[in-house]
N, C-alpha and C positions, 0 to 999 in steps of 0.2 A: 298875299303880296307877291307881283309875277319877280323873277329874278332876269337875270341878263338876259336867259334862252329863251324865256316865255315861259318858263315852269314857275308854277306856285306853291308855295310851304305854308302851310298852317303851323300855327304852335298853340298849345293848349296849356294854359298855369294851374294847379293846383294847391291852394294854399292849406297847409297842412301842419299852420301851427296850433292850432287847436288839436286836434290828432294828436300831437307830440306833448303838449300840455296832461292831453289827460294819461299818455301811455305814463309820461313821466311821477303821474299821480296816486294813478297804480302801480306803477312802482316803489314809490315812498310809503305810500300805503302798507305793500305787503312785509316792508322789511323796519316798519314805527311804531312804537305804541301812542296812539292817538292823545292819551293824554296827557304825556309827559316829552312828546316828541322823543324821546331818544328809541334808539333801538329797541326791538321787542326781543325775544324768546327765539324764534326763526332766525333770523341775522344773527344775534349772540352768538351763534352756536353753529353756524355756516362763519363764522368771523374766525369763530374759538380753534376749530378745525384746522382752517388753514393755518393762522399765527402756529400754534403745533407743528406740524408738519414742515413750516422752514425754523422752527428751532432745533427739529432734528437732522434737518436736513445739514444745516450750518452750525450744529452744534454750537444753540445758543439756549438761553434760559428767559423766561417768560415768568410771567405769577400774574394768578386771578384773585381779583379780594368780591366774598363773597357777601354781602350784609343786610337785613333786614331794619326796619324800626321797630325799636322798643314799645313795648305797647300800643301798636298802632288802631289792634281792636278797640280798644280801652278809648280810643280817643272817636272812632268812630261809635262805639257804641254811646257815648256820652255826648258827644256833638252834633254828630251826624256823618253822613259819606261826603256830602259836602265839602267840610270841615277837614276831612281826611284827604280829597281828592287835592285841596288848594294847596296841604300840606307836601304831597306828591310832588305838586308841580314846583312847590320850593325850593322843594331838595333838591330836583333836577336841576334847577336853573343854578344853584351852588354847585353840583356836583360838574356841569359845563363851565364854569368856573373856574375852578381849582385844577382843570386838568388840560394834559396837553392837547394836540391835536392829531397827533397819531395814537392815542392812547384811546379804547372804545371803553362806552360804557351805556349797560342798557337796563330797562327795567324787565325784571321776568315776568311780571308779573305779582298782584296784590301789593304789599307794600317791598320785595323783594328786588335788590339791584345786583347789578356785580360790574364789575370794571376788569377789562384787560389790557396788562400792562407788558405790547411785546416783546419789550429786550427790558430786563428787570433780575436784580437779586434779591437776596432778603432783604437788604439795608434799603434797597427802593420801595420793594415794595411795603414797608415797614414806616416808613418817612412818608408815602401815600397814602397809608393809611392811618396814621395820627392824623395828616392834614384833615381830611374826610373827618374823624371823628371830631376835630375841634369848630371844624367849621359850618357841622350841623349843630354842634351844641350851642355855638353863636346864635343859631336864631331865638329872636326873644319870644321868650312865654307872652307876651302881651298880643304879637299874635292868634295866639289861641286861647285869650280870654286869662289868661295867668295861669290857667288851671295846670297843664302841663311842663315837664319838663322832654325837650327831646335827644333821642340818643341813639346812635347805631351802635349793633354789635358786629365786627368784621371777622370771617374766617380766610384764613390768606393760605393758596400754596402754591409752590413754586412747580413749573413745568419744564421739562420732561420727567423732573423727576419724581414727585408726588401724584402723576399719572400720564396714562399715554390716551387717553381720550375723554370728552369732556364730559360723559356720566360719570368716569373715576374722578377727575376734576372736580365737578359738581361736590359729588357723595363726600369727601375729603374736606372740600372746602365745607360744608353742612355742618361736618362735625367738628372742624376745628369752629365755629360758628358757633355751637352749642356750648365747647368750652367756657367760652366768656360770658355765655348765658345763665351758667351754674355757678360761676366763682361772682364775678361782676359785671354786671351791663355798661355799654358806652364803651370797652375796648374792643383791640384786636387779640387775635391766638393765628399763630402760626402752627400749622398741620403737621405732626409728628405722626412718622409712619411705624412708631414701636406698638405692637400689637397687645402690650397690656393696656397704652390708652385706646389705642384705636377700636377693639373690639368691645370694651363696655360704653362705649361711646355710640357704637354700630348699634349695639343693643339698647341704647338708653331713645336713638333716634328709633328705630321700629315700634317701641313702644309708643312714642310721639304721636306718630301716624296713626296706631291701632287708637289711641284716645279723640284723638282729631277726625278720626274718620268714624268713629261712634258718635259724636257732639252731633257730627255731621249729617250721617244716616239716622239721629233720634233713634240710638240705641240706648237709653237708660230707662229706664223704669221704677217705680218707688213703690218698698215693700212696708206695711204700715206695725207697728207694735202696740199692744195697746197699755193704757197708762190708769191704774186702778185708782180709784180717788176712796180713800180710807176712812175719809170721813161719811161717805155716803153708799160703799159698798158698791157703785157702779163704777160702767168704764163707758166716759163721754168723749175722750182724748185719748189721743194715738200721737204716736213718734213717725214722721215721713223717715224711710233710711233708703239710700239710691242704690242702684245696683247696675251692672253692664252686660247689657247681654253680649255676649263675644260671639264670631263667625260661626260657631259650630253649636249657638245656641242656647250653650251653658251661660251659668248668671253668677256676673264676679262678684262677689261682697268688694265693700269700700277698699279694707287692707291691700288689694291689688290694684287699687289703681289713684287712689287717694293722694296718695306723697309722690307718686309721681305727675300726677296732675298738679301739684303744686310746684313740686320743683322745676315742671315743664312752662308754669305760667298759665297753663289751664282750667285752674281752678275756679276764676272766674266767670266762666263757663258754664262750669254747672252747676256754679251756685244760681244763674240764672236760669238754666233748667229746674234746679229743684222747685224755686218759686213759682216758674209758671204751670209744674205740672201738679203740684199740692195745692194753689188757688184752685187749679181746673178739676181737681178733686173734690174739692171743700163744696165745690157746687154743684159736682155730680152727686154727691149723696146728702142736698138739700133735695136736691130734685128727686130721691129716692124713698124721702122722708126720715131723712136720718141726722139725727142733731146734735154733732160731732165735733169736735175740734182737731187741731193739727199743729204740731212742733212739726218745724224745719227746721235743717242745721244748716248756717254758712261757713265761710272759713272766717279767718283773721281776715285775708284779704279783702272783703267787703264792707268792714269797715270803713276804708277812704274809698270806699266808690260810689262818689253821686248820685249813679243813673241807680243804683240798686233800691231807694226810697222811692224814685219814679216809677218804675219799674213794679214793684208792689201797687202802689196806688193804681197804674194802670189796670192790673189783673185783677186786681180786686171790683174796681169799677166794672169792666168789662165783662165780671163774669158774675155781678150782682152777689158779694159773697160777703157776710157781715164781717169787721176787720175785727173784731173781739174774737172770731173764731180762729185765729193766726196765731200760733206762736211764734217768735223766732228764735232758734237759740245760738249762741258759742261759744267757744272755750273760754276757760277765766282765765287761763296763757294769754290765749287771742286779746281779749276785752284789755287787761291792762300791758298791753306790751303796747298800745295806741290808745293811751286811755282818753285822748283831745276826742280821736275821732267817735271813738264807739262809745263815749256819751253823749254826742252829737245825733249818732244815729238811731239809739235809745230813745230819747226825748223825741225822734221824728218819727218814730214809729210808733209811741204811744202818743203823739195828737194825732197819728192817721187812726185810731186806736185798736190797734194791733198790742202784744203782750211780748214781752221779750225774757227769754230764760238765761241763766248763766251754768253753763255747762261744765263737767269734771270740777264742780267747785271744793276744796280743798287742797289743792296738789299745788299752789304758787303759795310764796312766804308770806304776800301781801294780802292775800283774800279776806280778811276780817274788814283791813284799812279799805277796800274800794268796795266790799260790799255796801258799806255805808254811803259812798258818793255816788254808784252806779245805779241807773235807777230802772232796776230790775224786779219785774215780777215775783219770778220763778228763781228757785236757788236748786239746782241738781248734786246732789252729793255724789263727792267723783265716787266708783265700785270698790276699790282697793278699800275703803271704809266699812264699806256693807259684805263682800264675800263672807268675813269672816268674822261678821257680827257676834254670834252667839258666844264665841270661844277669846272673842278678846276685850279686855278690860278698857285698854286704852281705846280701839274704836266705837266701844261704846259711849267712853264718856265723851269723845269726840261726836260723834252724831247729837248725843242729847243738848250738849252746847251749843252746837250748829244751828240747829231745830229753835232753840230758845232764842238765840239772838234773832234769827230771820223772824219769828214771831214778834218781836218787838221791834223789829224795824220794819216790819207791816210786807213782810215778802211768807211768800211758802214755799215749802220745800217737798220735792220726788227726790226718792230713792232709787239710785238706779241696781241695777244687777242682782236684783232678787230673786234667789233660785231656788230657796225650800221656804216649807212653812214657818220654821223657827225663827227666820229675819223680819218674813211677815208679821206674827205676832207683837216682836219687840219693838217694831217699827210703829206700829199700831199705838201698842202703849206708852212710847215717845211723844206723840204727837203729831207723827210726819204726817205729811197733807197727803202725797202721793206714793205710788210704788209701781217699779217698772222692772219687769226680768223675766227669764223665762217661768218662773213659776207662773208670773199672769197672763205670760204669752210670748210666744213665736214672733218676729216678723214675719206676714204673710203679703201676696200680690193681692189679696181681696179680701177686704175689713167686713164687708156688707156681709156676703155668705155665713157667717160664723160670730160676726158681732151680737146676738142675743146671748148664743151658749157660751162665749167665754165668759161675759157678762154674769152670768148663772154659775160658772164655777168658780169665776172670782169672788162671787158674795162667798158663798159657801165655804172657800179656803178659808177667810180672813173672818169668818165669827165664830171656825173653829177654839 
């Protein structure tokens, strides 16, 4: 277009909101987690930094509430991820909700959130966090099929002073986190920096990890015992018992890490480990020619869990293994501390027909009364009966009584913790069906190698 002089200007347009669309895109991108839209781990923690740094600046106080969902595996392993993802987006969409708008809150990651509240004392953030914990518990179980109930557990603390950057933030709030996990799920705990909680707290969370990251890297392994059947002089049946192989290779027996896999909520875990690695046993030594049986042990905890009948059926199916060859056993604590559920689970494992034992039996008040309504195969006499057979009157006449009743209510009974000949004998002339202890054997990593010779020195002890 010429202008007044005769000169001409071009002009050139670039439309460039597309461009600005997508920069804006990746940008949202890098600092959201896709599923839950809120902030991710990245931002958190670029967010966390700064809010810090002008509370010390302006010497002011801040608090991060740190919380997970209770049982969130438990619902994923039972539902699906599905199931768990819809739950995620729930919570998010409550947890945008209930809170301000200068207040940030993000997911770290799995089912883990945390919320930063930049000008906050205890009583705030304390009042933010009952809100949080009442208003996940609002959501109804019908959502998720009835079966669930939902809960956060919050660890809260307060900044600058419970820490000057946000790994100590982090780590503090973790363990005031764990607190509420050991006494009662569904509250908060506020982080106390007295070093007699703090440090068995420090220590209870590395342990955490050291079990979590074994689940994780398929560090366990099952060592087998074998189980003499008295009436026949052979050994068809073996005891699964789990072990951990730890970083340096060594192999933890149960007592290390057992009760704290429970108290940790772990337990779970590997109870479904043990099933999947004892089915896939049971059918390695078909395929070896060997025609064997197998007790596993689960916890109490398995009794109200669903997927855990599934979960047998699968492995069984999957790995062609007759379900008569399965035992499954548990505590007689266990069995009647939940007696709804674990004759529930009873009855569904013998129509899958699987056999089911009751473990340590003697050592609860009620044992006589539920052995008659449980419907149990296998009766195990807890050891404290058997160590010191020979020399005590009263556990003998307890064994022989035990023995006679499970005979007439159509059960049989092992003997556990048999260490000389002289239990063996009187065990024998009792009546007991089975005998298990190191006199008949070790737990070892391979049944197959050695399974003829024990076989052979088991006869030979017991017709001495």
């Amino acid at each position: 277009m010429p202008g007044d002089d005769g000169a001409i200007m071009l002009s050139v347009g670039i439309d460039v909101t597309d461009r600005k669309e997508a920069v804006d895109k990746l940008e949202w991108i890098a600092d959201h987690d896709p599923l839950t839209h809120l902030y991710n781990r990245r931002c958190f923690q670029k967010e966390l930094e700064n809010i810090i740094d002008i509370a010390k600046q302006y010497d002011r106080s801040g608090a991060l509430l740190y919380f997970d969902m209770d049982h969130f595996k438990y619902l994923n392993d039972t539902q699906g991820h599905q199931a768990g993802d819809r739950m995620l987006i729930m919570i998010s969409k409550k947890l945008r909700s209930i809170l301000k708008r200068p207040d940030i809150v993000a997911r770290l990651g799995g089912d883990e959130f945390a919320v930063i509240l930049a000008e906050a004392d205890e009583d705030i953030a304390i009042s933010v966090a009952k809100r949080i914990i009442n208003t996940i518990c609002s959501i109804e179980s019908k959502m998720l099929g009835g079966a669930h109930n939902i809960s956060v557990s919050i660890g809260i603390v307060i900044f600058p002073n419970d820490g000057l950057n946000v790994d100590e933030l982090l780590s503090n709030a973790d363990m005031a986190m764990y607190q509420v996990k050991q006494k009662k799920r569904g509250e908060y705990h506020l982080f106390s920096s007295d070093i007699h909680v703090k440090e068995p707290l420090n220590q209870l969370i590395i342990r955490k990890k050291r079990i979590e990251k074994a689940i994780k890297d398929d560090q366990f392994v099952l060592y087998f015992q074998p189980i003499l059947d008295l009436k026949t002089n052979k050994i068809s049946r073996y005891e699964t018992l789990i072990r951990m192989v730890s970083e340096d290779g060594s192999i933890q027996t149960p007592d290390t890490f057992i009760s704290e896999a429970e108290q940790l909520d772990l337990i779970g875990d590997i109870d479904r480990l043990v099933i999947k690695k004892a089915i896939k046993a049971l059918s390695e030594f078909k395929e070896q020619g060997y025609d064997l049986s197998l007790s596993i042990n689960l916890s109490g905890k398995a009794m109200d869990a669903p997927d855990i009948l599934k979960l047998v059926q699968q492995k069984l199916d999957k790995f062609q293994v007759e379900p008569s060859r399965l035992i499954i056993e548990v505590i007689e604590t266990a069995a009647v501390s939940d007696i709804v559920g674990s004759e529930r689970l009873m009855y569904e494992i013998n129509e899958l027909g699987c056999h089911f034992a009751l473990d340590d039996f003697g050592v609860g008040f009620s044992s006589f009364f539920y052995l008659k309504q449980l419907p149990v195969d296998f009766v195990k006499i807890d050891g404290m009966f058997i160590r010191q057979l020979p020399f005590s009157d009263e556990d003998q006449i307890f064994v022989k009584a035990l023995n006679e009743m499970a005979y007439g209510l159509g059960k049989q009974t092992v003997a556990e913790f048999v260490e000389n000949e002289d239990i063996l004998i009187m065990l024998k002339k009792y009546g007991v069906d089975y005998a298990q202890g190191y006199y008949i054997g070790k737990p070892l990593p391979n049944i197959l190698r050695d399974s003829v010779q024990r076989s052979e020195r088991a006869r030979a002890k017991s017709t001495k």
